[in-house]
C-alpha positions as CSV (number, residue, x, y, z in Angstrom):
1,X,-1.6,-20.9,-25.5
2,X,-1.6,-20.8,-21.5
3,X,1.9,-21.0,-21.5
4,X,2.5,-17.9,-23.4
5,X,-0.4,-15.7,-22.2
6,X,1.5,-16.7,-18.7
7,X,5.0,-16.1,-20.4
8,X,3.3,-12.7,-22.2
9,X,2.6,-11.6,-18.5
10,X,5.9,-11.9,-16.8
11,X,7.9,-10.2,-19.9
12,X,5.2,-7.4,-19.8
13,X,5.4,-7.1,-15.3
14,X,9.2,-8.1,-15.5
15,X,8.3,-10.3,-12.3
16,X,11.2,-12.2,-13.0
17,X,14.7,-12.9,-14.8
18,X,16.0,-16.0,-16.1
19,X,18.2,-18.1,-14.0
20,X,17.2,-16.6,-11.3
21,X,16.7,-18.4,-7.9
22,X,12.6,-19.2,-7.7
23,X,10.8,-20.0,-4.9
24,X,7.0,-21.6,-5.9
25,X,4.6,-21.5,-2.9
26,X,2.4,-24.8,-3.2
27,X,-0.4,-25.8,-1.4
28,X,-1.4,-28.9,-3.5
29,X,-4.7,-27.2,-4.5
30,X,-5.0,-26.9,-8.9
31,X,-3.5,-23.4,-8.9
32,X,-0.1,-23.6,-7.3
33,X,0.2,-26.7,-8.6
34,X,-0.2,-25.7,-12.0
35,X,2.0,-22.8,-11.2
36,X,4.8,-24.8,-10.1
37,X,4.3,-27.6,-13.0
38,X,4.1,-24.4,-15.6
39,X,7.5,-23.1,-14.2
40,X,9.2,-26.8,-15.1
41,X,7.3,-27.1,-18.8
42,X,9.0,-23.4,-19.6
43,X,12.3,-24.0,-18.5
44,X,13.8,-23.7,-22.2
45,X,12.4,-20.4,-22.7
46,X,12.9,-19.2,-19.2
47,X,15.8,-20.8,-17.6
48,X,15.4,-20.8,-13.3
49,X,16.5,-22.8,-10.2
50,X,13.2,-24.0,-8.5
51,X,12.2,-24.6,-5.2
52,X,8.9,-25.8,-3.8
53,X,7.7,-24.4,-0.4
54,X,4.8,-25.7,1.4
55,X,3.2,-24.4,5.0
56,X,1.2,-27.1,6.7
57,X,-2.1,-24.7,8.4
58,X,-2.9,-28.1,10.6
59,X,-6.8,-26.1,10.2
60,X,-8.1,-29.3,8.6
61,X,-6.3,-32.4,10.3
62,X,-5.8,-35.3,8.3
63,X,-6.8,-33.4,5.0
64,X,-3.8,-30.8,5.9
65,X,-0.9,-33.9,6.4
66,X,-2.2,-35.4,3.3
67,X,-1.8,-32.2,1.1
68,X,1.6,-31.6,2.9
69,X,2.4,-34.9,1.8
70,X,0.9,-34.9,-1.9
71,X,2.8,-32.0,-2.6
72,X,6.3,-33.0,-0.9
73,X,5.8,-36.0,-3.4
74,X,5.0,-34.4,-6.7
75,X,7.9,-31.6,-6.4
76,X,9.7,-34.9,-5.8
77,X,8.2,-36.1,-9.5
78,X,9.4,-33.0,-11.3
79,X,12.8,-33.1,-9.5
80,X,12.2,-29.6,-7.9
81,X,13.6,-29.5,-3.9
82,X,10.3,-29.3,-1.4
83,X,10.5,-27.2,1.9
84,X,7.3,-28.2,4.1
85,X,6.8,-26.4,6.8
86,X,4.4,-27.1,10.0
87,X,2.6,-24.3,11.6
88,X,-0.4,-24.2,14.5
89,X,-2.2,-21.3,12.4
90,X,-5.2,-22.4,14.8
91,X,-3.5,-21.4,18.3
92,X,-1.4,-18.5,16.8
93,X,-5.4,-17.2,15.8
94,X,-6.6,-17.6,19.3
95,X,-3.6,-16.3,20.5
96,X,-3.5,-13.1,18.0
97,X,-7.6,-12.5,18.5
98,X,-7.2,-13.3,14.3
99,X,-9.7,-15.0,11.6
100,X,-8.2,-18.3,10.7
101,X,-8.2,-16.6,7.4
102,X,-6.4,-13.9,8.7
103,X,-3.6,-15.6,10.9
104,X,-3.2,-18.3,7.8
105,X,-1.8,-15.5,5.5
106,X,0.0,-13.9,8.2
107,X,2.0,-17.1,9.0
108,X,2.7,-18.0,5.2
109,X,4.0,-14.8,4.2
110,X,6.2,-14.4,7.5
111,X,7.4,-18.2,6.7
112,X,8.3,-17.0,2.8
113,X,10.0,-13.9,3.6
114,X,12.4,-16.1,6.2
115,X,13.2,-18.8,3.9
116,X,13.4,-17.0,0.5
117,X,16.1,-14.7,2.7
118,X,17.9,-18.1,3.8
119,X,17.8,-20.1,1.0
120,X,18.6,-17.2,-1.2
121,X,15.4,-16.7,-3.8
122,X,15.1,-14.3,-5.7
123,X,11.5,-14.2,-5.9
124,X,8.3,-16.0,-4.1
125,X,5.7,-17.0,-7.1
126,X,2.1,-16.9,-5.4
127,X,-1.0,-18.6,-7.7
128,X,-3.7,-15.8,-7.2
129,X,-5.1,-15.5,-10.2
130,X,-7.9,-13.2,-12.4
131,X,-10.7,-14.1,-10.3
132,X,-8.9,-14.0,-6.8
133,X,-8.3,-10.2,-8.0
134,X,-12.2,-10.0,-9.1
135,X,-13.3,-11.1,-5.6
136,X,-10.7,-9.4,-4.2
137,X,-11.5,-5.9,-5.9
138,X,-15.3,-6.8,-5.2
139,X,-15.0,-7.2,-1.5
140,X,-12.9,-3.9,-1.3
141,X,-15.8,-2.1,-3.0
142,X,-18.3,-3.6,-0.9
143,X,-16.4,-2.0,2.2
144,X,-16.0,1.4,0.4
145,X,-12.4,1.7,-0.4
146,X,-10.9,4.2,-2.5
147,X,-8.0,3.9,-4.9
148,X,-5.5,2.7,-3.0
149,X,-7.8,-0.6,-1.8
150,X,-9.1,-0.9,-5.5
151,X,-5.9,-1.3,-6.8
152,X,-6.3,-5.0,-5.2
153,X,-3.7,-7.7,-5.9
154,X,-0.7,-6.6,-7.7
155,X,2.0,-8.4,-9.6
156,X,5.1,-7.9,-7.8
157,X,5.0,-6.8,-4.2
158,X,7.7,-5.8,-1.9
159,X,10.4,-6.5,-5.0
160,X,10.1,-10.4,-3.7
161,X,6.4,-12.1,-4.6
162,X,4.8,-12.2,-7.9
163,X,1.9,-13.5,-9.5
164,X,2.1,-15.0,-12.9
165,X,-1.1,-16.1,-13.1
166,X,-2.7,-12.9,-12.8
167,X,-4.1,-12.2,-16.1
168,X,-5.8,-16.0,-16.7
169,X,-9.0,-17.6,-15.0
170,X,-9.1,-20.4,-12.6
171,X,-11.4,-22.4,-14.9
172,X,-8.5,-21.6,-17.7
173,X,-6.0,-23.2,-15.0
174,X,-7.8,-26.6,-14.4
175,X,-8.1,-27.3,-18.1
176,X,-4.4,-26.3,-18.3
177,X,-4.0,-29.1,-15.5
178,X,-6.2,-31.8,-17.3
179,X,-4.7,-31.4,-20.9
180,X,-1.4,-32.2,-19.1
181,X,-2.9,-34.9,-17.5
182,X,-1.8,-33.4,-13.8
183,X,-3.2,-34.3,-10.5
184,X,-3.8,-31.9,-7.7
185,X,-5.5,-31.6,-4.0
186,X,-9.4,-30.4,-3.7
187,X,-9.6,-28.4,-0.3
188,X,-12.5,-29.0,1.0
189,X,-12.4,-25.8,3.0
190,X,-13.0,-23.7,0.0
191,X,-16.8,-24.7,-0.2
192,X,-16.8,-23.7,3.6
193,X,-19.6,-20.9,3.7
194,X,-18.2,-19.1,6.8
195,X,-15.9,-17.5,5.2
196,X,-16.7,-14.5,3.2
197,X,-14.6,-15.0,0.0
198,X,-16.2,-18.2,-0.4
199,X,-19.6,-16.7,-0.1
200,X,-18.5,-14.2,-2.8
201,X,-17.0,-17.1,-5.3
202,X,-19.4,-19.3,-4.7
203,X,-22.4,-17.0,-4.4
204,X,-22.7,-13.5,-5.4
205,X,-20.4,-13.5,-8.6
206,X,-22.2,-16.3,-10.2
207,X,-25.3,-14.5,-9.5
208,X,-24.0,-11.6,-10.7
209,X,-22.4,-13.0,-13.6
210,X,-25.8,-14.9,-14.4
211,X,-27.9,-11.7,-14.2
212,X,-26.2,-9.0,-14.6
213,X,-22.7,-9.0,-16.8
214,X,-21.4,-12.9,-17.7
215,X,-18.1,-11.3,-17.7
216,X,-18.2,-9.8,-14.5
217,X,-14.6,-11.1,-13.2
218,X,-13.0,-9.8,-16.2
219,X,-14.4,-6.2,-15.5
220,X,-13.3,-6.5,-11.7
221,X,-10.1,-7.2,-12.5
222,X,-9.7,-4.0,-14.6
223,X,-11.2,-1.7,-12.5
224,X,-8.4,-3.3,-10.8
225,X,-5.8,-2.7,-13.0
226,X,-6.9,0.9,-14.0
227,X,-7.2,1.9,-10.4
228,X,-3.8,0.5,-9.5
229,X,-2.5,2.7,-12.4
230,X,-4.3,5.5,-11.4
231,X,-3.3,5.2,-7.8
232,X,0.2,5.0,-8.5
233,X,0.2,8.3,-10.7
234,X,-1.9,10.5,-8.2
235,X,0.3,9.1,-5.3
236,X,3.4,10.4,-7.2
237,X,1.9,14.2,-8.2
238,X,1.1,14.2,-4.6
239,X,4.1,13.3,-3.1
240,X,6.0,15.7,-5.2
241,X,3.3,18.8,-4.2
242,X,3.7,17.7,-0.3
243,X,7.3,17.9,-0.7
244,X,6.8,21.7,-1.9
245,X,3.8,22.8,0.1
246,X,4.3,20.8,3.2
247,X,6.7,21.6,6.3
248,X,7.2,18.3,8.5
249,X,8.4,18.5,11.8
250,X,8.4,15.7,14.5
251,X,4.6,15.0,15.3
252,X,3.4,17.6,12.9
253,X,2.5,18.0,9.2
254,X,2.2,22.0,7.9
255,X,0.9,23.0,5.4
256,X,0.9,27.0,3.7
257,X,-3.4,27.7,2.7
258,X,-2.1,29.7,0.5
259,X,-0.7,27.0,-1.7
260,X,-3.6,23.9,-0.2
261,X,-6.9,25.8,-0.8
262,X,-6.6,26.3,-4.6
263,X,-6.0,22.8,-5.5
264,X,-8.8,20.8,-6.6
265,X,-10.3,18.7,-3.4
266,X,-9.0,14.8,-4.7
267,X,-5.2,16.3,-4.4
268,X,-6.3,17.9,-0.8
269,X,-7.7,14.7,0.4
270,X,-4.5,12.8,-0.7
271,X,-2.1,15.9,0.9
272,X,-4.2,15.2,3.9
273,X,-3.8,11.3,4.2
274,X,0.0,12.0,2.9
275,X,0.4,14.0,6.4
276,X,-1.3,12.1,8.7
277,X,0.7,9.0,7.3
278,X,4.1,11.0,7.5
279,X,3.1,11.4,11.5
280,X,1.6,8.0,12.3
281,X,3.5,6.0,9.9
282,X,0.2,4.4,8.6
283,X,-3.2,5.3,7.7
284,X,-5.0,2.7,9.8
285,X,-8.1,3.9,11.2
286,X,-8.2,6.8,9.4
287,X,-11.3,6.3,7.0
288,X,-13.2,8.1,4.3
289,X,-15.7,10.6,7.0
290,X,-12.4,11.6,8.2
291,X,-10.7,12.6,5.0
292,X,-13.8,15.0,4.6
293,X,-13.9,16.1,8.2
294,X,-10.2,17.7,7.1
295,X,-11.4,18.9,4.3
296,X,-14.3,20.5,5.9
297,X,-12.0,22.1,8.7
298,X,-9.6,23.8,5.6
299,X,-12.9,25.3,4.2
300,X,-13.9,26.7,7.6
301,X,-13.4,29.8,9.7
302,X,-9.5,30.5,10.7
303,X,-9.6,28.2,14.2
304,X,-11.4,25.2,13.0
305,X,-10.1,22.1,14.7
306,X,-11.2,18.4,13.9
307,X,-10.4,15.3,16.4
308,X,-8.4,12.5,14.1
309,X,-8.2,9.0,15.8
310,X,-5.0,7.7,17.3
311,X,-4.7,11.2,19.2
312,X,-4.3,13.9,16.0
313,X,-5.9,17.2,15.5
314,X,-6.1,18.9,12.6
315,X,-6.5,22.3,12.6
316,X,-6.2,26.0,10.6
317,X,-4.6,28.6,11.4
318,X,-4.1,32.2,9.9
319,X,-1.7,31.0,7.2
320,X,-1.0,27.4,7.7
321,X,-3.4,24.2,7.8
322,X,-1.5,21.6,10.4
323,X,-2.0,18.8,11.5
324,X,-0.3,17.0,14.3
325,X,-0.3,14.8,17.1
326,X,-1.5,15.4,20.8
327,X,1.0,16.9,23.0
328,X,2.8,18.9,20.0
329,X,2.0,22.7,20.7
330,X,3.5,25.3,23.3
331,X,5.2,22.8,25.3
332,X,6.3,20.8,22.4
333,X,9.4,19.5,21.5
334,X,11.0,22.9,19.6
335,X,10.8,24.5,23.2
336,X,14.0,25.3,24.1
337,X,13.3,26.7,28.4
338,X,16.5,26.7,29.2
339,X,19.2,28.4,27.1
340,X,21.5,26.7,24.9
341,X,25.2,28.5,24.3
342,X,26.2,29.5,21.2
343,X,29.9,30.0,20.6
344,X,31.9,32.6,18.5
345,X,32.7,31.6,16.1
346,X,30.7,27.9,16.1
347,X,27.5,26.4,15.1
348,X,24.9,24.8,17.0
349,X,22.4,22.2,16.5
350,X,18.6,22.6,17.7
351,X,17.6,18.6,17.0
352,X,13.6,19.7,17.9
353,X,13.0,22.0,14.7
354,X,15.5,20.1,12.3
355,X,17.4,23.5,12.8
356,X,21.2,24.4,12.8
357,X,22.5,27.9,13.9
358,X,25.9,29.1,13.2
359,X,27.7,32.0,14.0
360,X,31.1,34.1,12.5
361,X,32.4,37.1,12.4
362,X,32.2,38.7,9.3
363,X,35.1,40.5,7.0
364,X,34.0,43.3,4.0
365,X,32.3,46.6,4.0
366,X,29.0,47.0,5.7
367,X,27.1,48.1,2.6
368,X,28.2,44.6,0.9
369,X,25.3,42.4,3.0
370,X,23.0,40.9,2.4
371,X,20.0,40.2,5.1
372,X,17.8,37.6,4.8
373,X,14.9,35.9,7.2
374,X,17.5,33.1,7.5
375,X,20.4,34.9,7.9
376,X,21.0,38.3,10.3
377,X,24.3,40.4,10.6
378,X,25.1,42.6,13.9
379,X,27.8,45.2,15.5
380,X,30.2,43.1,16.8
381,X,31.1,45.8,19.5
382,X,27.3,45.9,20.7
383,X,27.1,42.2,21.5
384,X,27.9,40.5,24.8
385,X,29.6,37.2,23.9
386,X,28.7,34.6,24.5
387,X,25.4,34.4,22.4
388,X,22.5,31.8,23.4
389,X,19.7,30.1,22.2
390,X,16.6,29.8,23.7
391,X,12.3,30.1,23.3
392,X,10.4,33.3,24.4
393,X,9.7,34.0,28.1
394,X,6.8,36.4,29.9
395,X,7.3,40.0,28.8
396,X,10.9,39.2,26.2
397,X,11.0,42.8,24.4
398,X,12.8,44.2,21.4
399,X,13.4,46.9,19.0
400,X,12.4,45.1,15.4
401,X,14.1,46.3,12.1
402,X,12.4,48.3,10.3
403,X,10.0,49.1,12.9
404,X,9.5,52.3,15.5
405,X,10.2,51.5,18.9
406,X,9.9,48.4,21.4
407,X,7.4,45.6,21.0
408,X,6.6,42.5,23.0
409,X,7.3,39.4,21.8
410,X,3.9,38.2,21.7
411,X,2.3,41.1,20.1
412,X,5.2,41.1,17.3
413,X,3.7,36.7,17.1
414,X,0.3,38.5,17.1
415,X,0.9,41.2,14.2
416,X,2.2,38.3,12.0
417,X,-0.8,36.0,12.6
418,X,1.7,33.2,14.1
419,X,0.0,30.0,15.1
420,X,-0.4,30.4,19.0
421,X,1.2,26.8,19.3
422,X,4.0,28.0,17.0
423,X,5.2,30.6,19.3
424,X,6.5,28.9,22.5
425,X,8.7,26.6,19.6
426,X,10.6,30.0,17.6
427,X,14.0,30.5,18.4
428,X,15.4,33.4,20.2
429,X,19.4,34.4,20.0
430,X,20.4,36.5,23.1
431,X,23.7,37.9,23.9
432,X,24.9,37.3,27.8
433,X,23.4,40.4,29.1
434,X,20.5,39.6,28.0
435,X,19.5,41.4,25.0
436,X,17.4,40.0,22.3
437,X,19.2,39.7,18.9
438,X,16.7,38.1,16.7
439,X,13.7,36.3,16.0
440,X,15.1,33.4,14.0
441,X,13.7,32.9,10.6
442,X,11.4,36.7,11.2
443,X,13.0,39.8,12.5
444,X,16.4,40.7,13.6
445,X,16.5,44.1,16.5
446,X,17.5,47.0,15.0
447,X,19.7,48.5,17.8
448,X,22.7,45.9,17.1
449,X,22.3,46.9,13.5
450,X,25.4,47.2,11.2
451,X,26.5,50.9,10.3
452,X,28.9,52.9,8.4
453,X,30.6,52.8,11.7
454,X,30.8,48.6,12.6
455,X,34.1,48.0,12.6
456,X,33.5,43.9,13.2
457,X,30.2,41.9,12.2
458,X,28.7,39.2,13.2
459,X,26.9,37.0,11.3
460,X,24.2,34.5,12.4
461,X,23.1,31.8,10.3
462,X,20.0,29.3,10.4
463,X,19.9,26.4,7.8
464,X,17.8,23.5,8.1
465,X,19.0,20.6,9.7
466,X,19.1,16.9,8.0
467,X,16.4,17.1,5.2
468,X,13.6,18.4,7.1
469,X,12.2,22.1,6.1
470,X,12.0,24.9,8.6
471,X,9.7,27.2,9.2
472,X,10.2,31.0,7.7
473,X,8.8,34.5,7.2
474,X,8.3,34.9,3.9
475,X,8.2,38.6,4.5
């Protein structure tokens, strides 16, 4: 019956395919060794090329050589190739500033991913079991993580470990062990009080289980399950709404209020922590208080800024919630101070806003185009070619379409309620004598305008550069 509920849960995961290349990670405690002993007893029913792999902690002297060498010789007795390894876990956690805890699971899973890559596994079976996820899932609630922590051990990770014992009980283990009649190593350092886990094993879920719910471990471990479950769905609903309500440029995460403030407050928190990963890479540091400090900025007056750790700001503006990282703003890296040429015909390339510009001229009737806030048409005959690109400059002027008369730069940024820190990054095209052409992406000057009279047109493009959206009037 072990077999099969063991069997039941790699068919159900798909942690593994027959014939396949397995690499068992043995200590010589009764878990791995059952989980490497289980692995030769189903070999009929699931066919695979084993391999034993063993990493010698030297955290316990004597005790640590003689499980290296326990488990060297019984791979030896079920014909299964052994790899032990040696490692100084106890200088590389002085060295680190790590737990011994810490720098012991660091080392093994470096040493795993190397070998499994040289010796060419498929897959690295692990023993954790139900109640490593129970104490696992327990100590993650005891330091208030959300979803994402209580998800807790998973069966496959990184398509290369897996845990087959996941859905059985280390008591169900042992007596798996004894009806074989299988020996195995006790570690000694697994009664060691200093460690938290062990306090928590040995400790507080007995207690737990003796006064409050005898099947305690099996309830962790499906809060477990369900929240990994959970987890994954919300991450994918918000991953698809940040991909159509965010804008990401280097250092910066956008997103339109007019799209963010209806949404209910879980799928703002997640859009949040979505952005500030995207920019940092990670989330580390960022906790809970800060998630709501966001949120609490978003419900404020237009201005709010909140302080993130590792140097972000968030911060809303008149139609846009951003958050970036320090230094991104007026100087930032869409400035363009000195201007860039932009041939006739030709394209250009503007790497800091993710931004191509090309330019042609134009055959066909006047009436026949089609403006749009990404694409502008001019007399050809009004231009002086070159054109160049470059960012706005004390008192730039122009005529705007549509509009009567001349208007500063900054006051046409002001009417449309543009971010101050947007406006030293927008684009400019000007011709060589120095006229303003257009406001990429917002307003085009209506003197260079095409008439029934333009004999020649040019037309000036924006598209977005590799997969990265731009920033647009929507007007």
């Amino acid at each position: 019956m072990f077999a099969e509920r063991v069997l039941a849960t790699i068919k159900k995961h798909r942690l593994i395919g027959s014939r396949e290349k397995l690499m068992v990670a043995v200590s010589g405690g009764a878990d791995s060794v059952a989980l490497l002993y289980f692995f030769c007893l189903v070999k009929r029913w699931l066919p695979l090329k084993l391999l034993c792999i063993h990493v010698n902690h030297r955290t316990r002297g004597s005790d640590s050589d003689a499980d290296a060498e326990f488990t060297a010789s019984y791979a030896a007795g079920l014909g299964v190739p052994a790899l032990i390894l040696n490692a100084d876990v106890p200088l590389f956690a002085r060295e680190q500033g790590l737990s011994l805890e810490q720098a012991g699971r660091l080392v093994r899973y470096t040493l795993f991913r190397r070998y499994a890559r040289i010796l060419g596994a498929a897959k690295v079976a692990t023993a954790h079991h139900l109640d490593d996820q129970a104490e696992t899932v327990l100590m993650k609630i005891i330091r208030g993580a959300g979803y994402r922590g209580l998800a807790g051990i998973s069966p496959h990770r990184e398509g290369l470990f897996i845990r087959p014992f996941l859905e059985v009980r280390r008591e169900e283990i042992k007596a798996f062990l004894a009806s074989q009649g299988q020996p195995w190593r006790h570690d000694s350092s697994n009664e060691n009080r200093d460690f938290t886990r062990n306090r928590m094993r040995n400790e507080l879920i007995p207690l737990m289980e003796e006064h409050y719910n005898p099947r305690i471990s099996e309830a962790l471990s499906h809060l477990g399950q369900v929240a990994a479950e959970d987890h994954s769905l919300l991450e994918g609903i918000a991953e698809a709404l940040f991909s159509e309500y965010a804008e990401c440029r280097e250092g910066e995460a956008s997103f339109r209020l007019s799209s963010l403030v209806p949404l209910p407050r879980a799928l703002k928190r997640r859009l949040m922590r979505k952005g500030i990963e995207k920019i940092k890479g990670d989330l580390e540091d960022i906790a809970f208080e800060h998630s709501e400090q966001l949120l609490d900025c978003l419900e404020g007056r237009t201005g709010a800024e909140v302080s993130l750790p590792g140097g972000l700001k968030g911060k809303k503006g008149y139609g846009a919630f951003r958050i970036f990282a320090k230094g991104v703003g007026s100087a930032g890296p869409g400035a363009l101070r000195d201007p860039v040429i932009l041939e006739v015909p030709g394209a250009l390339d503007l790497p800091g806003h993710r931004l191509r510009l090309t330019a042609e001229v134009c055959e066909g009737e006047p009436f026949c185009i089609e403006p749009t806030p990404m694409k502008a048409y001019f007399d050809l005959e009004k231009l002086t070619i070159p054109l160049f690109v470059r960012t706005r400059r004390d008192g730039d002027r122009f005529f705007p379409f549509g509009m009567e008369g001349e208007k500063k730069i900054k006051d046409f940024f002001i009417d449309l309620k543009i971010e101050r820190e947007m406006r030293d990054s927008i684009p400019l095209v000007v011709d060589s004598a120095g006229q303003l052409l257009w406001v990429v992406g917002y307003r085009a000057d209506g003197r260079f305008r095409v008439t029934g009279n333009t004999s020649r047109m040019l037309c000036v493009s924006a598209l977005p550069g590799s997969s990265h959206k731009v920033r647009f009037c929507e007007e």
